[in-house]
C-alpha positions, -999 to +999 in steps of 0.1 A: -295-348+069-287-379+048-292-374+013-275-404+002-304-432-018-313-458+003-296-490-015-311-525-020-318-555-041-345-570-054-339-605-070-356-636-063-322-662-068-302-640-045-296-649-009-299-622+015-260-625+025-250-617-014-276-587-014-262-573+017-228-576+002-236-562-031-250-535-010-224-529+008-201-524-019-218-503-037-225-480-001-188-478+004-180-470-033-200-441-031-185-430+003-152-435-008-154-416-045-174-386-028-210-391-036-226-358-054-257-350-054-280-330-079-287-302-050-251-302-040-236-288-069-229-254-070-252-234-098-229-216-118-221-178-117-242-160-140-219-148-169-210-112-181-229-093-204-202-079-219-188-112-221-213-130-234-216-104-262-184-103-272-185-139-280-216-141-301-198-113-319-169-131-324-188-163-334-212-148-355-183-126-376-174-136-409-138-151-411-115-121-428-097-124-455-062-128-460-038-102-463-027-093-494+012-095-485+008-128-473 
């Protein structure tokens, strides 16, 4: 299945050989960077609990104090 948009121009002062040129460079600028779509990227693993506890914990802490030998 093609999920690439469907490019082209709408603009009265252009002639149809500039549009289909415009069009084509921006077709293989997308083929040629990798085109992404929103449904092909990867949903991201769910994180830890632990994890993600530890670093509200460590955010949320109040900085120590220094040591007194220091």
């Amino acid at each position: 299945m093609n999920r690439r948009p469907k490019l082209s121009i709408a603009a009265a002062d252009v002639s149809p050989e500039e549009a289909a040129a415009v069009v084509a460079a921006l077709e293989r600028f997308i083929r040629e960077t990798g085109w992404v779509g929103a449904d092909s990227v990867p949903a991201a693993p769910p994180r830890n609990p632990w994890l993600q506890a530890a670093l509200h914990e460590g955010v949320a802490r109040s900085p120590q104090p220094p040591a007194p030998w220091i």
